[in-house]
ZAPA-355311 format. One line per 5 residues: number of its first residue (from 1); for each residue y, x, z of N, C-alpha, C, CB. Coordinates in steps of 0.05 Angstrom, whole numbers. Glycine has a CB too. Layout:
NUM> Y/X/Z/Y/X/Z/Y/X/Z/Y/X/Z | ...
end
This chain:
1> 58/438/25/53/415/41/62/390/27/67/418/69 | 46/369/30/57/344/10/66/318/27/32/332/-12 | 84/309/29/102/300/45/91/259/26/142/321/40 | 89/241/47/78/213/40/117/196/49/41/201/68 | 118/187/37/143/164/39/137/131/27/171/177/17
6> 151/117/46/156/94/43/174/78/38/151/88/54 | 184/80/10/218/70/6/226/48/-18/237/99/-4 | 247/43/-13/252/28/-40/261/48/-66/276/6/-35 | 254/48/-86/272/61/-105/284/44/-115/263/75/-124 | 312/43/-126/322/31/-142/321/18/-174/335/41/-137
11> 316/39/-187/303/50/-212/291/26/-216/283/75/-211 | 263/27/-201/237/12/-199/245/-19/-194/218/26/-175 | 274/-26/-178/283/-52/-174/288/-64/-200/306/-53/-156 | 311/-43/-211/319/-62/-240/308/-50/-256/348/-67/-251 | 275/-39/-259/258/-40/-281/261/-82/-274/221/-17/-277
16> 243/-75/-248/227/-105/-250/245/-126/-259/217/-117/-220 | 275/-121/-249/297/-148/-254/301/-147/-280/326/-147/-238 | 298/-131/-292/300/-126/-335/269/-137/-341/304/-78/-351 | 250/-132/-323/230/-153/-338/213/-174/-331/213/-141/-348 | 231/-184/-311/243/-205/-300/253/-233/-327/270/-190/-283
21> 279/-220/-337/284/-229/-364/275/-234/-385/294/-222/-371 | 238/-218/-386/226/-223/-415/206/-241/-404/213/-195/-435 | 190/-250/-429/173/-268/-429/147/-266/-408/166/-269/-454 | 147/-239/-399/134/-228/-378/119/-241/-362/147/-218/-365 | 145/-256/-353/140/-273/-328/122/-297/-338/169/-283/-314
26> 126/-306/-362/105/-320/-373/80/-316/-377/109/-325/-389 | 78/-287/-386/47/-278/-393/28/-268/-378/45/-260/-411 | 50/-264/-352/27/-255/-327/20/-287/-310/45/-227/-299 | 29/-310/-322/10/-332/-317/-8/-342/-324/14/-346/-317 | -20/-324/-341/-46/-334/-366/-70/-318/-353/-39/-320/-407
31> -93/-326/-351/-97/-360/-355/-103/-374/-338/-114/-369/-371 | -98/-361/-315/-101/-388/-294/-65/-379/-279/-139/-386/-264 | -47/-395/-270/-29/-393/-262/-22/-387/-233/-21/-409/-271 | -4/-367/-225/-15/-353/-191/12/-352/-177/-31/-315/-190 | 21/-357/-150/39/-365/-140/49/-342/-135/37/-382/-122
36> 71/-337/-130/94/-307/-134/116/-298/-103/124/-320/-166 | 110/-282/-102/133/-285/-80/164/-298/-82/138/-258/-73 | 175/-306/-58/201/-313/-60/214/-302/-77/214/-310/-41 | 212/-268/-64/235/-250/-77/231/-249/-110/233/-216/-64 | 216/-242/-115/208/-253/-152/217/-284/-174/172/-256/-152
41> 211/-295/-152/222/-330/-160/249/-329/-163/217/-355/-135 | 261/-308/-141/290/-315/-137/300/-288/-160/301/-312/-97 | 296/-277/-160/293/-255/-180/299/-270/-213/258/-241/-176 | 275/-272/-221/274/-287/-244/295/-311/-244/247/-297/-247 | 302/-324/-228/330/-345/-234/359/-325/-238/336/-369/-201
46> 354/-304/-226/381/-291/-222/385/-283/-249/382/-266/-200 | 366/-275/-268/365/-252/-297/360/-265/-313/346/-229/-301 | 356/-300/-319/338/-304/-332/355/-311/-359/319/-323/-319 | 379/-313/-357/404/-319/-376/401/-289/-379/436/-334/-365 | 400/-271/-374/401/-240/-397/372/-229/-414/410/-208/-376
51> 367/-249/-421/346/-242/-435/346/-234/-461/332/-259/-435 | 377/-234/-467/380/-223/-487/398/-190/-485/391/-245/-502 | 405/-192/-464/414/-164/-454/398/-130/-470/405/-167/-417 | 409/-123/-483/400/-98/-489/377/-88/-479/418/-81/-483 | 377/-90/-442/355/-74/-420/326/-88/-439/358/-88/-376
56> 328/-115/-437/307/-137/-435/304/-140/-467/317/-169/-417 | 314/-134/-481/301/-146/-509/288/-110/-519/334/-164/-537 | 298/-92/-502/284/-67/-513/256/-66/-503/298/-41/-504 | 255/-77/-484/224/-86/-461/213/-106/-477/230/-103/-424 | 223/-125/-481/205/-151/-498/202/-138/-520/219/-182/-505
61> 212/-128/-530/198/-113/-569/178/-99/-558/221/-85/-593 | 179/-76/-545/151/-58/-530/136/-83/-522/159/-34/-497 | 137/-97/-502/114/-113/-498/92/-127/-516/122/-128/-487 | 123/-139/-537/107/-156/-568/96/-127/-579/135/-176/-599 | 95/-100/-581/81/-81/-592/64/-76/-577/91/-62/-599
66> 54/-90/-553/23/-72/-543/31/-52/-528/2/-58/-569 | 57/-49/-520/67/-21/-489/49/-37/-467/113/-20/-474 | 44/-18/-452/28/-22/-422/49/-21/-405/6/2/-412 | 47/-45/-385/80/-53/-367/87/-30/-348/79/-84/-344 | 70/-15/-345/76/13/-330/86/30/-337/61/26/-323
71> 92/28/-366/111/52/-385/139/48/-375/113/46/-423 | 150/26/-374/178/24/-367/184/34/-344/188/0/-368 | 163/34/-327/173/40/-293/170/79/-291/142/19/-262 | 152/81/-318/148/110/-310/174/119/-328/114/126/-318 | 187/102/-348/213/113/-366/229/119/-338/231/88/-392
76> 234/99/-318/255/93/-317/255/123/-288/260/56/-314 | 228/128/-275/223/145/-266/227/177/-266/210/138/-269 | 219/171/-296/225/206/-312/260/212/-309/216/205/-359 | 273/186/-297/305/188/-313/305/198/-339/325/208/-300 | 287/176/-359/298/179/-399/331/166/-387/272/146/-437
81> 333/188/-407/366/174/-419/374/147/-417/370/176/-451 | 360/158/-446/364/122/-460/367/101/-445/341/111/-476 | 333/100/-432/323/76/-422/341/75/-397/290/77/-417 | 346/97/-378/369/86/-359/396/77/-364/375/103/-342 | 409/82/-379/428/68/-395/423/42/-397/430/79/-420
86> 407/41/-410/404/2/-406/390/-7/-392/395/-15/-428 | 381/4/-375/376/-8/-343/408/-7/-322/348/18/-326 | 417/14/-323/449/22/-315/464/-3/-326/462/54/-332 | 465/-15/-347/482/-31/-361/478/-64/-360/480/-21/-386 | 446/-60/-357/435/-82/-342/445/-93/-319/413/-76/-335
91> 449/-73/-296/450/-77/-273/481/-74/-266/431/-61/-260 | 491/-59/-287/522/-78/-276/528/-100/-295/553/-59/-277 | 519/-114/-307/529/-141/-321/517/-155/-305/525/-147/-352 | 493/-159/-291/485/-177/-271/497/-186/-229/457/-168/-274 | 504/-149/-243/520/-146/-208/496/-137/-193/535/-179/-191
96> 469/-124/-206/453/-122/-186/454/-105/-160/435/-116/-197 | 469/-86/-162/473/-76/-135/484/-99/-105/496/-52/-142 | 502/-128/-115/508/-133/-103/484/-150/-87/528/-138/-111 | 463/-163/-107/436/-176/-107/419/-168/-90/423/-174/-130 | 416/-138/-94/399/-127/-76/401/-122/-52/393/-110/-81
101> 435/-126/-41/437/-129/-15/435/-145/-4/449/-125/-8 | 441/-168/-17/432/-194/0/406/-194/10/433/-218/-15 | 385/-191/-10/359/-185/-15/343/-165/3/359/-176/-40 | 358/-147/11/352/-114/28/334/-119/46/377/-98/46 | 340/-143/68/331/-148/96/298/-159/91/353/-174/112
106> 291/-168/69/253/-180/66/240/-140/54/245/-221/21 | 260/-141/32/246/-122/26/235/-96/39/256/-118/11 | 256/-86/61/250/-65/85/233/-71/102/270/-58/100 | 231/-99/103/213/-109/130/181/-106/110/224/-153/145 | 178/-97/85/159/-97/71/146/-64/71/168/-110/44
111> 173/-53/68/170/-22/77/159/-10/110/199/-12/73 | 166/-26/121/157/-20/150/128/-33/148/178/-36/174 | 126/-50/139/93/-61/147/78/-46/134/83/-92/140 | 83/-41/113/61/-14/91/64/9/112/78/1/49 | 92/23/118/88/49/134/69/49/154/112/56/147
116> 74/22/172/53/15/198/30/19/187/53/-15/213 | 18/6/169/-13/14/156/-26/37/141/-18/-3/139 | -8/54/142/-14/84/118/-12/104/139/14/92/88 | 15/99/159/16/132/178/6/149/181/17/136/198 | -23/138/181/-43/147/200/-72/162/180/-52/116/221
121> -62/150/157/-88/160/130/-83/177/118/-95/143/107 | -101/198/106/-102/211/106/-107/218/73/-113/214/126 | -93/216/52/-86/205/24/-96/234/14/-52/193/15 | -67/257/27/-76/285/11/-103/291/7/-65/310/24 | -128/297/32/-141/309/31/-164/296/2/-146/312/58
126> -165/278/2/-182/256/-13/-168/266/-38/-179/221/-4 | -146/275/-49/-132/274/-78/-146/298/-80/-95/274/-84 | -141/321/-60/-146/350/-66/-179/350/-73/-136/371/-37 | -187/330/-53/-217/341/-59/-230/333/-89/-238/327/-36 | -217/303/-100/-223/294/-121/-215/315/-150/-209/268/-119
131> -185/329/-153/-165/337/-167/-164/364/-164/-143/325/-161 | -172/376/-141/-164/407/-136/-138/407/-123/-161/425/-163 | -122/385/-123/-100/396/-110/-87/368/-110/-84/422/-125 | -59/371/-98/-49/344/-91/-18/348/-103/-51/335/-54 | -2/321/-108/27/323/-107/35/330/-86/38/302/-112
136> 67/348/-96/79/353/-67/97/337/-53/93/376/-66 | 98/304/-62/110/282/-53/93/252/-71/144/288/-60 | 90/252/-39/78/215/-44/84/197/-42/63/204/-36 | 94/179/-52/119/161/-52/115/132/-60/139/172/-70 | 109/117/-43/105/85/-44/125/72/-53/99/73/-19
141> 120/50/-59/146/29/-67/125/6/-70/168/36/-100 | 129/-15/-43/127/-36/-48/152/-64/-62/117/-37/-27 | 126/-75/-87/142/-82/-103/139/-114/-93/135/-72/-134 | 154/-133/-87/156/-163/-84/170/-174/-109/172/-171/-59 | 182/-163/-128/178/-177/-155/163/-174/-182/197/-176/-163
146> 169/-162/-206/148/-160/-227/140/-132/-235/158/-174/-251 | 125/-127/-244/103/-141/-248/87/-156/-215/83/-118/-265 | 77/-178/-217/66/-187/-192/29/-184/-197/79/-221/-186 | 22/-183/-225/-3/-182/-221/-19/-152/-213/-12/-194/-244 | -13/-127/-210/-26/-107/-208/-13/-90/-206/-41/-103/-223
151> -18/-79/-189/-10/-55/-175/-6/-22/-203/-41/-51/-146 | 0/-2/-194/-6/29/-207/4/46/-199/-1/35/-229 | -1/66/-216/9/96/-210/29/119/-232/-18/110/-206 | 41/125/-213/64/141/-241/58/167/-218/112/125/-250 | 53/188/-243/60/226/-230/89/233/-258/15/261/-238
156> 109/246/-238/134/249/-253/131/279/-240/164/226/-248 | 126/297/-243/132/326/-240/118/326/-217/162/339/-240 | 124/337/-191/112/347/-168/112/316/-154/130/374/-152 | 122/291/-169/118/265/-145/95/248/-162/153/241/-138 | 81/239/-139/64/215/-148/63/188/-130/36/225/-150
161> 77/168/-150/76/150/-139/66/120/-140/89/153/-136 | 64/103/-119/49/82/-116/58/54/-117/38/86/-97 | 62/41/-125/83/10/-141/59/-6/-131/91/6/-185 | 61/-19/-111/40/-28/-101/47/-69/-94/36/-4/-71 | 31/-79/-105/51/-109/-100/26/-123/-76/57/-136/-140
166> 39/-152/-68/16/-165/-39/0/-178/-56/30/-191/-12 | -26/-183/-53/-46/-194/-58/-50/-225/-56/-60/-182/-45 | -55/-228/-85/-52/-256/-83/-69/-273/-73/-50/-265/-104 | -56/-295/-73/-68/-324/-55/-83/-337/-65/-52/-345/-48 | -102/-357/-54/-106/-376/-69/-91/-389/-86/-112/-388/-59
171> -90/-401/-119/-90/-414/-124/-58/-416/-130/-105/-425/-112 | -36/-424/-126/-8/-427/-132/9/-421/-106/-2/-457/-142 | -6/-411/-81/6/-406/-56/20/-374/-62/-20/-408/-28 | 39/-380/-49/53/-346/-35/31/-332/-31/70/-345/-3 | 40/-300/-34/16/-280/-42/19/-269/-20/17/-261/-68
176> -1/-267/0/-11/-248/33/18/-226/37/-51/-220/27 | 22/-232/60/44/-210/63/33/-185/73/68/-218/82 | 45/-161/67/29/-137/68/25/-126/102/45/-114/47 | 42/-139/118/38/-138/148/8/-152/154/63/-156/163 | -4/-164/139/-26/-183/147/-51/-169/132/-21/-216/137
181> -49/-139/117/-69/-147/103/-67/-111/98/-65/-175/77 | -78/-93/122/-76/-62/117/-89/-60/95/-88/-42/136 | -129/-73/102/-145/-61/75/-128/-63/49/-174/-79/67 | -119/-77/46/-106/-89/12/-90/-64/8/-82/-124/9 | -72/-53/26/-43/-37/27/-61/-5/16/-22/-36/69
186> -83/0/35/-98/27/32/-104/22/2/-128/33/54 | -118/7/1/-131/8/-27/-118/16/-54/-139/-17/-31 | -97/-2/-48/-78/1/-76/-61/16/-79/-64/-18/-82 | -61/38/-55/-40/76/-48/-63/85/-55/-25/91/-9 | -86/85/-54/-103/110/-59/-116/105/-89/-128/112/-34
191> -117/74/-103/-120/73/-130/-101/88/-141/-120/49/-140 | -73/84/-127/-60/81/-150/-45/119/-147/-35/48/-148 | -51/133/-134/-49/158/-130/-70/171/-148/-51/163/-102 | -95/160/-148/-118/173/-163/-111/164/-188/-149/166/-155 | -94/138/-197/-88/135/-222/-70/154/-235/-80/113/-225
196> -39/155/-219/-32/178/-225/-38/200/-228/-22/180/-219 | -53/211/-212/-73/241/-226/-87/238/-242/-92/257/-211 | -100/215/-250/-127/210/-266/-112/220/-298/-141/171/-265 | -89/198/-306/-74/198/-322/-62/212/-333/-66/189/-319 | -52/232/-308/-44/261/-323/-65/273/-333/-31/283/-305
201> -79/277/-321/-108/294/-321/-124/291/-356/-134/274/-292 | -116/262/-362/-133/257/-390/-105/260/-411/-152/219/-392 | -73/258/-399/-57/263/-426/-61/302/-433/-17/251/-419 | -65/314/-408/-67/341/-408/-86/349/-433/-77/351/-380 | -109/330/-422/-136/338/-439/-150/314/-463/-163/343/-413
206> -122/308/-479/-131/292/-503/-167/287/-510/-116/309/-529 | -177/316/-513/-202/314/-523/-224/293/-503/-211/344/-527 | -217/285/-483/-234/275/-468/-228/249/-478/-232/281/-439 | -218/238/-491/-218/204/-502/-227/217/-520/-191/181/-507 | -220/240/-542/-239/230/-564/-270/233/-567/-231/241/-585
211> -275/257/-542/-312/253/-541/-325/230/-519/-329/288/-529 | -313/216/-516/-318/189/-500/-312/168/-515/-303/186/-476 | -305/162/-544/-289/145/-553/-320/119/-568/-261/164/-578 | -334/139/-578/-351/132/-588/-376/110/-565/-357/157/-600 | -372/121/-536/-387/107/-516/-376/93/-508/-396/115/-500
216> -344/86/-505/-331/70/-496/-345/44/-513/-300/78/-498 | -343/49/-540/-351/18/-549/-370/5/-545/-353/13/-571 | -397/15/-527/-418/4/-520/-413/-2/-487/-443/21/-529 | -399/3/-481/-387/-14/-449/-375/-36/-462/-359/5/-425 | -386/-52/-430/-381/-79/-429/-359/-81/-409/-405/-95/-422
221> -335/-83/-413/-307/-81/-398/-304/-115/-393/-278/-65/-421 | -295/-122/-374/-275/-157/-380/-255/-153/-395/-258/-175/-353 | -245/-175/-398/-228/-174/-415/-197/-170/-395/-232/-199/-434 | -205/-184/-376/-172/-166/-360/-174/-142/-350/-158/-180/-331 | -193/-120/-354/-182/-103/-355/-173/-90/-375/-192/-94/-344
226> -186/-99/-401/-176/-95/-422/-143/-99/-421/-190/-111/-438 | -141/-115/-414/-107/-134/-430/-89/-111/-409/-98/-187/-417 | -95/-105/-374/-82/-92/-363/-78/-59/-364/-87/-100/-346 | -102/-57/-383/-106/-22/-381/-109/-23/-428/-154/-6/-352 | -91/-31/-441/-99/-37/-466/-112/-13/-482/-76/-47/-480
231> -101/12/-475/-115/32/-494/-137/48/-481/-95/53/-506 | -155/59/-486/-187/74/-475/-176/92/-455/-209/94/-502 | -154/113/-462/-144/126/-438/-142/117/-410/-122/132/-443 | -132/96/-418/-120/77/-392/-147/72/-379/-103/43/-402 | -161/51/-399/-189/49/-391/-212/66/-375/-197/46/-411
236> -201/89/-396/-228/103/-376/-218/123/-350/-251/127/-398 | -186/119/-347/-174/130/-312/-184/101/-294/-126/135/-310 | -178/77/-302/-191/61/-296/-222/56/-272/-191/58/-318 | -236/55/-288/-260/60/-282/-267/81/-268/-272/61/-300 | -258/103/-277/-264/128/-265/-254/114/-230/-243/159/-282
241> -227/110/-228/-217/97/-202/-227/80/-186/-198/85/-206 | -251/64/-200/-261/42/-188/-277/62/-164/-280/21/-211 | -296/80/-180/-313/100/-160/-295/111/-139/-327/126/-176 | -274/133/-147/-264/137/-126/-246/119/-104/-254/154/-134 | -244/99/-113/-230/77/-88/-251/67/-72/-213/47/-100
246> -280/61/-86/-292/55/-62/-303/78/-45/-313/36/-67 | -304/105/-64/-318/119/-35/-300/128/-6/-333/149/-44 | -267/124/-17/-249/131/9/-246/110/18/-224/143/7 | -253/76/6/-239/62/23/-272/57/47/-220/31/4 | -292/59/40/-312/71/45/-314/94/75/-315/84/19
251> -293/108/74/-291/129/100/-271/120/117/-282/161/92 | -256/108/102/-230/102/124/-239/66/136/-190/104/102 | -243/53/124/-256/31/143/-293/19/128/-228/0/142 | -296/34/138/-324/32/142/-341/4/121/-326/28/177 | -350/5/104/-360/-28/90/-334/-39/76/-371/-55/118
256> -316/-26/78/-302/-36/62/-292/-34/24/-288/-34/76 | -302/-6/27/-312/2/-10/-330/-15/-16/-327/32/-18 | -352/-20/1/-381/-37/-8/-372/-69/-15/-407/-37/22 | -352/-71/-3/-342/-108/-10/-324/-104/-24/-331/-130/16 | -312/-88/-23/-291/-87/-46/-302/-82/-78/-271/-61/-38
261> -326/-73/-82/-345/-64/-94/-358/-97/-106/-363/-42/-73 | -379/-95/-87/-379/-121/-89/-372/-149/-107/-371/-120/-75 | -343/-152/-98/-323/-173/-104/-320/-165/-135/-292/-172/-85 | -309/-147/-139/-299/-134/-165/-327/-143/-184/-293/-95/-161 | -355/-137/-174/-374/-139/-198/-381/-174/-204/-406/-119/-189
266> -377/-183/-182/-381/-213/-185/-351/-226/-193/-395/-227/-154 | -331/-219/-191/-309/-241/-198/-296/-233/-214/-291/-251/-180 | -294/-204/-219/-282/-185/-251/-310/-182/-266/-265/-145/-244 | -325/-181/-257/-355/-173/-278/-349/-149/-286/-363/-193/-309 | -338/-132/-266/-346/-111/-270/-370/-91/-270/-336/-108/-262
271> -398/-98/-283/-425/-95/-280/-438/-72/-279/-435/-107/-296 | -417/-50/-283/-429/-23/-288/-416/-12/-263/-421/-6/-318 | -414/-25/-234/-398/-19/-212/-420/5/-200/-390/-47/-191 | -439/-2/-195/-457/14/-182/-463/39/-197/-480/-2/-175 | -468/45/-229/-463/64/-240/-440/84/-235/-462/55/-258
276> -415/78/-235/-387/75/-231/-386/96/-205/-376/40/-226 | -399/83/-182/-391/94/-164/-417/118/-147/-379/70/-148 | -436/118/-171/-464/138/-162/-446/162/-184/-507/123/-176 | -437/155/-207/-429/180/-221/-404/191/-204/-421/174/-254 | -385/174/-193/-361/201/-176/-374/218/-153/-330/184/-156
281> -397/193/-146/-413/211/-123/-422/237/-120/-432/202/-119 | -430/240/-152/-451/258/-155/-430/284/-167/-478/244/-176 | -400/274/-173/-386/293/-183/-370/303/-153/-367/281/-208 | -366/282/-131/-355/296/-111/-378/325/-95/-347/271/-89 | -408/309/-100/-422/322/-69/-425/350/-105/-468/296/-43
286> -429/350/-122/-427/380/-140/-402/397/-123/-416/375/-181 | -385/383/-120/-361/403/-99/-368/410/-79/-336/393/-90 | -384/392/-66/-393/399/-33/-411/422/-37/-410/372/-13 | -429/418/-59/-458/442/-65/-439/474/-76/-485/426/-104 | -417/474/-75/-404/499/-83/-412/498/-114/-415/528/-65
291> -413/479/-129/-416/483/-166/-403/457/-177/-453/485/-180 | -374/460/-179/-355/443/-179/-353/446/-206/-332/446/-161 | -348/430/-229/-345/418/-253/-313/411/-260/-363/393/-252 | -296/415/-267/-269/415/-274/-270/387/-283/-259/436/-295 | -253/372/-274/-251/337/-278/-259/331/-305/-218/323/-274
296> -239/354/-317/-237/343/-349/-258/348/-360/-216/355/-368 | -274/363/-359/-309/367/-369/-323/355/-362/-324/385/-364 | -320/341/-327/-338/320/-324/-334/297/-335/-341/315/-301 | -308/289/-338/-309/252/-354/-324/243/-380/-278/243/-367 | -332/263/-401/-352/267/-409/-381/256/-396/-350/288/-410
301> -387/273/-386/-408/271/-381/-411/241/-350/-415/304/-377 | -393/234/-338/-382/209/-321/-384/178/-348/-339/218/-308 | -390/184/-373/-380/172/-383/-407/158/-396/-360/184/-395 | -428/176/-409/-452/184/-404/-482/172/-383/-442/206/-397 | -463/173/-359/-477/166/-331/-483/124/-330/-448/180/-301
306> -455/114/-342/-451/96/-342/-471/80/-361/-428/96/-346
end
């Protein structure tokens, strides 16, 4: 039985407050500049003198090398050593435990408004039907500091979980609070759950980037998804995700995959959307016809379709 939670991790706090301290916070303003929550603003003043701290200059070298900002949250996840050590060391030279209490009372009231909007959905059955099977713990964490531009997914042994941030605003305003805004909350637990399986699914099966590698270069990607997903792996769990997020968000509120769909092809140019989401189609209803295709054989041929 796979058990859904709504919590803070800690871990996941002073990843963000260690990259908080790198230039980060600069480069997720490029290129148009986007207004941040409190808790992040206030965040980044608190760390912004340890930027030279051990935690933060081991994060800024990975970053200046092309790491994807989701590596650190899944280090810090795995409990590596290393990397908790200087997150651990981080967080007592700043006093962050004392920080986060002050802090406690927005962030829970963030946990309750996601719980109010998820209770009731129905995440496992949609993983199993996509994956064959599901994690045996699902585990949210809404994030109100960094990264602020995009949400993801980490699977660490039997947990998979969802780092899910509020959706931004117009323009330089505070970003929608997640009490105001279920569709946004569904969307980005069930991307980012299918990301985590997606992801395992293609490190399991190396060979599926390299007989896709050659078609990847004739897709037409934007370039932010490029910059957010940098290597083809990433890329093609990606995409693959785009299909399956709209056909569940699709069942659970009705027209809302189709605009979400939509939006994505006109304001990301994401142009191969309708491809995208006829090829998961045709890989879910092969399961419904009893002649089910093993993920990793289909991305291939998902790849193909496009």
């Amino acid at each position: 039985m796979t058990s859904l939670l709504v919590t803070i991790d800690s871990r996941i706090r002073n990843t963000s407050a260690a990259l908080a301290a790198t230039s980060w916070v600069e480069t997720e303003q490029k290129p148009l500049p986007r207004g941040v929550h409190h808790e992040a603003a206030s965040l980044r003043k608190h760390v912004e003198a340890l930027n030279q701290a051990d935690a933060a200059t081991h994060i800024q070298n990975d970053l200046d090398s092309g790491i994807e900002v989701s590596a650190f949250f899944a280090r810090a996840l795995a409990d590596d050593e290393s990397f908790n050590k200087r997150l651990n060391d981080f967080s007592a030279k700043e006093n962050l435990d004392s920080y986060w209490k002050e802090h406690d009372a927005v962030w829970h009231e963030s946990v309750d408004a996601v719980h109010q909007h998820i209770k009731d959905v129905d995440f496992v059955s949609f993983l199993r039907e996509v994956f064959g099977d599901a994690p045996s713990e699902l585990i949210i964490h809404p994030n109100l500091a960094y990264p602020t531009t995009h949400s993801f997914g980490i699977k660490v042994g039997g947990r998979a979980y969802s780092i899910i941030v509020p959706r931004k605003a117009v323009g330089e305003s505070p970003p929608w609070p997640f009490a105001d805004d279920r569709e946004h909350v569904i969307r980005l637990v069930i991307h980012d759950f299918c990301q985590a399986m997606l992801d395992n699914v293609i490190a399991q099966n190396p060979q599926v980037v390299t007989a896709t590698a050659q078609k990847a270069k004739d897709l037409i990607l934007p370039d932010e998804l490029r910059i957010t997903h940098p290597s083809w792996a990433l890329q093609l769990a990606e995409i693959f995700n785009y299909g399956a997020t709209v056909i569940f968000m699709n069942r659970i509120i009705p027209g809302s995959g189709d605009a979400f769909a939509l939006y994505e092809r006109r304001t990301k140019h994401i142009l191969i959307m309708p491809s995208i989401i006829e090829a998961v189609t045709q890989y879910l209803e092969r399961k419904t016809k009893g002649k089910p295709t093993p993920l990793e054989d289909y991305l291939p041929q998902f790849i193909n379709l496009l």
